[in-house]
C-alpha positions in Angstrom: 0.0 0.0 0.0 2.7 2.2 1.0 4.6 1.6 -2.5 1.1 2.5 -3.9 0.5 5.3 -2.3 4.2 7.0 -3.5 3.6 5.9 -6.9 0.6 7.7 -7.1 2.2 10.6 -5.3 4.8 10.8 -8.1 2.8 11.0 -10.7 1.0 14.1 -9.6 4.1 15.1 -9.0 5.4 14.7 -12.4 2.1 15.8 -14.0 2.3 19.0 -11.9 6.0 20.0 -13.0 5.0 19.0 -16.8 1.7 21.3 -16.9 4.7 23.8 -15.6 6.8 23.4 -18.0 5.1 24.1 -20.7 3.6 27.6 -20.4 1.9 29.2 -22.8 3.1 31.2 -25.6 3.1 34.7 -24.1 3.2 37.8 -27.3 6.2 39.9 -26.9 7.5 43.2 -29.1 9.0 40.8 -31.5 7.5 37.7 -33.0 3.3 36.3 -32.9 1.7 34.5 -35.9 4.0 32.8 -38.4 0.5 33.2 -40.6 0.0 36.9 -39.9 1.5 39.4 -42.6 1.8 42.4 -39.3 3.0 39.9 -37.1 6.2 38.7 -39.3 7.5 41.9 -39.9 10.4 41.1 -37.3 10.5 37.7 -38.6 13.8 38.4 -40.6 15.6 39.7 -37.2 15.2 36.6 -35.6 16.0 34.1 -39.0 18.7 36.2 -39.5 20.7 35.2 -36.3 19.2 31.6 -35.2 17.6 29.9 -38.6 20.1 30.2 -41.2 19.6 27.5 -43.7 22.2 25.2 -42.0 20.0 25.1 -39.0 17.0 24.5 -40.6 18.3 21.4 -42.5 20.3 20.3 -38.9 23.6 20.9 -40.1 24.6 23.4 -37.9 23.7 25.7 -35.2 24.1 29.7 -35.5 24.8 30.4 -31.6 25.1 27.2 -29.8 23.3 24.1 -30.4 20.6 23.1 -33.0 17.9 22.9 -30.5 18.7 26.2 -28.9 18.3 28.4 -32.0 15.4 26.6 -33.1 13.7 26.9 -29.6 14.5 30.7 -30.2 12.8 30.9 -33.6 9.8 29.4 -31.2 9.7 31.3 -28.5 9.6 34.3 -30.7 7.3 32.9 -33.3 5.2 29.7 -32.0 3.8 28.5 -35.2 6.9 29.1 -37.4 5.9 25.9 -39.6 9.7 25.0 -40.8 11.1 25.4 -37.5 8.7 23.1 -36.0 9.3 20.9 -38.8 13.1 21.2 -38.0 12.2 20.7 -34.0 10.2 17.8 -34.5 12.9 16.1 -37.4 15.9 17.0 -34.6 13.8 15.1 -31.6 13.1 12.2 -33.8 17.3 12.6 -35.3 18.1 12.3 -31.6 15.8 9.7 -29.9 15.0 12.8 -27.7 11.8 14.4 -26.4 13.3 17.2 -25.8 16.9 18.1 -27.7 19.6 19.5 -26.4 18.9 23.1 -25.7 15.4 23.5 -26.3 13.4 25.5 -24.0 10.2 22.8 -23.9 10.0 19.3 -25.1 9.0 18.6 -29.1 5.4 18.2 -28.1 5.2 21.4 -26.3 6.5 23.5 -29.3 3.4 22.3 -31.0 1.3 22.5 -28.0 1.9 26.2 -27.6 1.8 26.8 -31.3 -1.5 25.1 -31.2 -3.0 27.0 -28.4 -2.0 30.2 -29.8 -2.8 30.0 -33.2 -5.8 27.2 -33.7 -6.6 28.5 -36.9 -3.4 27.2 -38.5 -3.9 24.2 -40.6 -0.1 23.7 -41.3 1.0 23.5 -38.0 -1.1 20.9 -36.9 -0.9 18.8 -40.2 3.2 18.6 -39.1 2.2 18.0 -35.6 0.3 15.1 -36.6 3.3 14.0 -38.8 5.5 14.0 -35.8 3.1 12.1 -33.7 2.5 9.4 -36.7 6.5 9.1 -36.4 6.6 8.6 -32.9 3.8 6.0 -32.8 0.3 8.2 -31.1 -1.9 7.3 -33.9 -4.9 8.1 -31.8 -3.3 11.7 -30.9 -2.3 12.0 -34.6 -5.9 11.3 -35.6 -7.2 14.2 -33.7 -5.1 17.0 -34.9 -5.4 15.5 -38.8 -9.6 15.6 -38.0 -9.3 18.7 -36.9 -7.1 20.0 -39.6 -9.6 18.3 -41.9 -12.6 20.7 -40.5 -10.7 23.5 -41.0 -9.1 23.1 -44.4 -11.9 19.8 -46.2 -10.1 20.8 -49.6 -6.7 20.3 -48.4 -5.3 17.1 -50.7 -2.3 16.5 -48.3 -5.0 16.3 -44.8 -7.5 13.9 -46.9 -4.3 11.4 -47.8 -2.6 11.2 -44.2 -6.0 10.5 -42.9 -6.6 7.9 -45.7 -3.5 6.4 -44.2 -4.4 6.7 -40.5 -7.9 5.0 -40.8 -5.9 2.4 -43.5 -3.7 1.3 -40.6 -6.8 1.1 -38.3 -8.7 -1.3 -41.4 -11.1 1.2 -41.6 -11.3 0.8 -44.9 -14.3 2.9 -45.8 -13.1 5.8 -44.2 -9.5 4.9 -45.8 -11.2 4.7 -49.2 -13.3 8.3 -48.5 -10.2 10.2 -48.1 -8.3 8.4 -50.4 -10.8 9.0 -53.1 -11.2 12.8 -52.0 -7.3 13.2 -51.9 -6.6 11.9 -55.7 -9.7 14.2 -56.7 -8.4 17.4 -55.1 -4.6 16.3 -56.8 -2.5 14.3 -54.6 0.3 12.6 -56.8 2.1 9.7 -54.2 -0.1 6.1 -55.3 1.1 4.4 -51.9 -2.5 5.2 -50.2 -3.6 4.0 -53.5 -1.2 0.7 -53.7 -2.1 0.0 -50.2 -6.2 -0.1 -50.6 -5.3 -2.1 -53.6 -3.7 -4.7 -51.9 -6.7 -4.9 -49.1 -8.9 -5.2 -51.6 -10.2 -2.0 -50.8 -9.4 0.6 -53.8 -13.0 1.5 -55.6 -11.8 3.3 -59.2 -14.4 6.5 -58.4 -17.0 7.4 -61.4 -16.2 9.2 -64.3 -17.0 13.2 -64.0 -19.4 14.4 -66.3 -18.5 18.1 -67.6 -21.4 19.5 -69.4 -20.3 22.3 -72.0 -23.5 24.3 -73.5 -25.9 21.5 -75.0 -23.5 18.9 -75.1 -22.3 16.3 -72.1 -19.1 14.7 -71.9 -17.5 12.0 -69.8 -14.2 12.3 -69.1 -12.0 10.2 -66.8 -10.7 11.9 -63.3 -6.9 12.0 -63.7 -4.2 12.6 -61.0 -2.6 16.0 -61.2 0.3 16.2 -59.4 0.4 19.0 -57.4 2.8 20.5 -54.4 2.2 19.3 -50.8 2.3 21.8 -48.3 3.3 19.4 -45.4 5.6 16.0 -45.6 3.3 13.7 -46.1 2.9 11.1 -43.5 3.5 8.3 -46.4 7.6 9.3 -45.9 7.5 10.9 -42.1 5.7 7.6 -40.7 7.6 5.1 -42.5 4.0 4.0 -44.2 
């Protein structure tokens, strides 16, 4: 009972000092919305001196170590969608929840960025790359849904979801997004391959176009477009 009771009083204990160690993102002179034109006006004072290219791509640090000048891009600018990209890529480089000198663990850069600017579709369509990568599907799923209701045209959301319900056999909600995803222009086939393989891929109707008087069917093709996030076909190992 005894070994019971300390257990349990460790846990609030270490529940208490994470809620504390992640504080919210707090506005100062410098920095705000990555998203917001007003906001980034001071972004190039901070890039300049902490997110050179060489950090970004984790080849180097500008002042000290990788994971303190990205933390700094951060702290300054919560949703900053490459360096949360670059946080999340150094965690998972390093086997580390929190790399070596970052402020706030991986999942509290996104946490923050999250709570401060909900709105931003991006930042949680990474977020829930890094969480596919680091095996919380269930926690992945929610920030991809969410992204989903706040951006239903977004090719790259409809694709990783396709994936997430794929690995779940939820194979009508796989095929869904899948189908939605190759209509709105996703180019990578593996979500395709993969329903295929299950059995699972439906080829969707042909789209009618109907020019004046005259109706004609045409085939939907795949246009390959840009993604605006990695998708999590490469980040999840998928």
């Amino acid at each position: 009972m005894k070994h019971l009771i300390l257990a349990c009083t460790l846990a609030a204990c270490c529940a208490s000092a994470g809620a504390a160690a992640c504080p919210p993102y707090v506005k100062g002179t410098t920095g705000g919305d990555y998203t917001s034109a007003e906001d980034r006006k001071g972004l190039s004072v901070v890039e300049q001196f902490h997110f050179s290219r060489a950090v970004e791509t984790l080849t180097q640090g500008m002042t000290g170590s990788l994971g303190g000048d990205i933390s700094y891009t951060l702290e300054h600018f919560p949703n900053h969608h490459r360096a949360l990209a670059s946080m999340a890529k150094l965690g998972l480089r390093l086997k580390s929840a929190q790399p070596v000198g970052a402020r706030y663990t991986v999942s509290c850069f996104f946490e923050r960025a999250i709570a401060f600017a909900p709105h931003d579709v991006t930042a949680r369509m990474v977020y829930g790359n890094y969480l596919l990568s680091t095996g919380q599907d269930a926690t992945a799923l929610e920030q991809l849904d969410a992204a989903s209701r706040l951006a239903p045209e977004q090719a790259t959301i409809q694709y990783n979801l396709g994936l997430m319900y794929l690995k779940k056999k939820e194979y009508e909600k796989a095929s869904g997004h899948a189908q939605k995803a190759y209509a709105l222009g996703f180019p990578l086939p593996g979500l395709k391959n993969k329903l295929k393989a299950a059995g699972k891929w439906r080829e969707p109707p042909p789209v009618v176009i109907e020019e004046k008087d005259t109706k004609e069917v045409q085939k939907t093709e795949e246009t390959p477009v840009p993604a605006t996030a990695v998708p999590a076909e490469k980040t999840s190992g998928e």
